[in-house]
C-alpha positions in Angstrom: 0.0 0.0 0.0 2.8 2.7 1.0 5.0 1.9 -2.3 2.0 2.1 -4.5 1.1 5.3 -2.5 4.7 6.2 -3.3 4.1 5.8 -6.5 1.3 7.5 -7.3 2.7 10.7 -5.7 6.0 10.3 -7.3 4.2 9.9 -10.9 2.3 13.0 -10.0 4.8 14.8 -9.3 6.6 13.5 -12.7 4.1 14.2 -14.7 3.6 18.2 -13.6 7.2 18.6 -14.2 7.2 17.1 -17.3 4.9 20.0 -18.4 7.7 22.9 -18.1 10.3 20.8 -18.7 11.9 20.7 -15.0 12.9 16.9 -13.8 10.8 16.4 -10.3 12.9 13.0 -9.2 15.6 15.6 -9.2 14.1 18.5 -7.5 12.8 16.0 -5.0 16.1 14.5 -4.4 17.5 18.2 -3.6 14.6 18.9 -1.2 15.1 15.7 0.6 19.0 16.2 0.8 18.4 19.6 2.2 16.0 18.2 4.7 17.9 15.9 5.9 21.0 18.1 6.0 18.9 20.7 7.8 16.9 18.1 10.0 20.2 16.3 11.3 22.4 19.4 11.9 25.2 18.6 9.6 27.6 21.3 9.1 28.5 22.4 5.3 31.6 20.2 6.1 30.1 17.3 7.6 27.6 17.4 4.6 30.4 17.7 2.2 31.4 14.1 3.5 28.4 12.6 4.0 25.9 13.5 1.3 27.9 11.7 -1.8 27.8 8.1 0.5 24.0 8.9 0.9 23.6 9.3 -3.0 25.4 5.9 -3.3 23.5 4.3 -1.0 20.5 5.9 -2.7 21.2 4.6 -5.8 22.2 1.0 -4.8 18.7 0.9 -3.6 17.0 2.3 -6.9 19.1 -0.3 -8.8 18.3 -3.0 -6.4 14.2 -1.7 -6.3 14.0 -1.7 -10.2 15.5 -5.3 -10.1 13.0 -6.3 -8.1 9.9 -4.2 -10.2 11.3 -6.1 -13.4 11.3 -9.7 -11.6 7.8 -9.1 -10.4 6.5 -7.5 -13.9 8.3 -9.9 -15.9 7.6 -13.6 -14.4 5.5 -15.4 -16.2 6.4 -19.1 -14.7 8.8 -20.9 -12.0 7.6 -18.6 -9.2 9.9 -20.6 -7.0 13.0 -19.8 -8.8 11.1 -16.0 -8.5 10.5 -15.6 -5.1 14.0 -16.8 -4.2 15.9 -14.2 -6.2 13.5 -11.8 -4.6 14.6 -13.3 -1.2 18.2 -12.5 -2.5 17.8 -9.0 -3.9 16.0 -8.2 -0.3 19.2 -9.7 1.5 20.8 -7.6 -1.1 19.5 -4.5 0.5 19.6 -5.0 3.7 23.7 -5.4 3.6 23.6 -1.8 1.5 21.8 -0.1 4.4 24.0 -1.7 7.2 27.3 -0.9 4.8 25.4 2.8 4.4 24.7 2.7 8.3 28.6 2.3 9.2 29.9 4.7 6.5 27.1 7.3 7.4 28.5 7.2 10.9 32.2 7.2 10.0 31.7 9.8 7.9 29.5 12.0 10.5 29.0 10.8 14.4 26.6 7.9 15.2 23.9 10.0 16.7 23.8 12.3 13.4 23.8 9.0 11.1 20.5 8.6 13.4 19.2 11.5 12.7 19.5 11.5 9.1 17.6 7.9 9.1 14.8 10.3 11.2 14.6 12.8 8.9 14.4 10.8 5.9 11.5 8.8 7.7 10.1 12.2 8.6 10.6 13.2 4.8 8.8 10.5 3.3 6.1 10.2 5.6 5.4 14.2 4.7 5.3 13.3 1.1 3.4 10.8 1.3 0.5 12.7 3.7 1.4 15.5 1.0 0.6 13.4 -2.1 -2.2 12.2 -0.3 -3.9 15.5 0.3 -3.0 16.4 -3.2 -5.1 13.6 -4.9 -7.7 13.9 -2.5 -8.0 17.8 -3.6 -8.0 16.5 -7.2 -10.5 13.8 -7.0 -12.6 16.9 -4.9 -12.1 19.5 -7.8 -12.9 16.6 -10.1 -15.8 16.0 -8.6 -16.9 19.5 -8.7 -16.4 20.0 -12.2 -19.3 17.7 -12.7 -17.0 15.1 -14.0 -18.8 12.8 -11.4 -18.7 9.1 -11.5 -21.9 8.5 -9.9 -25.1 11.1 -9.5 -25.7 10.1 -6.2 -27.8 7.6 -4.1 -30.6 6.5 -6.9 -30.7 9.6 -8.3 -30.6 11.1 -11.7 -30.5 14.5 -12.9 -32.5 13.9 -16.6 -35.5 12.4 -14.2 -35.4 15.9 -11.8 -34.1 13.9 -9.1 -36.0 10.5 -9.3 -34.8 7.1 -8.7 -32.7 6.0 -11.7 -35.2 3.5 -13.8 -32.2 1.5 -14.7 -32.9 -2.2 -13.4 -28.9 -2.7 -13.3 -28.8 0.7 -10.4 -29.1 -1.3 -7.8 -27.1 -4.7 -8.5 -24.2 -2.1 -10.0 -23.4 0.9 -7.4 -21.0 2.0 -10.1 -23.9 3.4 -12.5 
């Protein structure tokens, strides 16, 4: 549910910057670096170190994620052999966040390297309550447009309000 949620905000998002030519997984990337640089205290320094191992750690786990999205969309058969290389790809990831753990806090002190795993949390969890409110406000001005799926409880508006005559109306509640 969260990654499809994910997914839906980042495709927004993707799809308004394609419009005027800006590149939103890049604009997003900036804001969340700046967060978390802001969020965890770093100094210009300590940010100087720290933010190229989190854009390699970043990018292991895009490579790793669009392994997995190709597995999934591209099995067909042998589900065993399937769900084992997903097993693999997940153990995969889990050693690139402990590897991005230690460097994060060799680069920067333990407790920072903590607060940078906060504030990404933090981060994602705002863009995903962000993208949330954002589609809700569409399907609302969608709604209001008159672009309405459905009229309302058995009514329609040619018949001034009266139940709907279809027989379907009730067996369907999409119509």
């Amino acid at each position: 549910m969260l990654a499809l949620l994910m997914a839906v905000v980042t495709f927004s998002a993707y799809a308004d910057g394609k419009k005027d030519g800006r590149n939103p997984f890049q604009e997003i990337a900036k804001r969340q670096e700046k967060a978390i640089i802001d969020e965890a205290l770093l100094s210009e320094k300590q940010a100087e170190a720290f933010m190229p191992i989190y854009r390699e750690y970043k990018m292991s786990l895009f490579q790793l994620g669009r392994q997995k999205y190709e597995l999934k969309k591209n099995s067909r058969e042998n589900f065993g052999a399937v769900l084992s290389q997903l097993a693999d790809i997940e153990k995969k990831e889990a050693e690139v966040k402990k590897n991005f753990y230690e460097k994060g806090a060799n680069a920067i002190t333990a407790e920072k390297m903590f607060r940078v795993i906060r504030a990404e949390d933090r981060f994602h969890h705002n863009m995903l309550k962000n993208g949330m409110r954002q589609q809700q406000n569409r399907n609302k001005n969608w709604n209001r447009n008159g672009n309405q799926h459905r009229k309302g409880p058995g009514k329609d508006k040619k018949q001034g309000g009266a139940k709907a005559s279809s027989p379907d109306s009730k067996a369907c509640p999409s119509r």
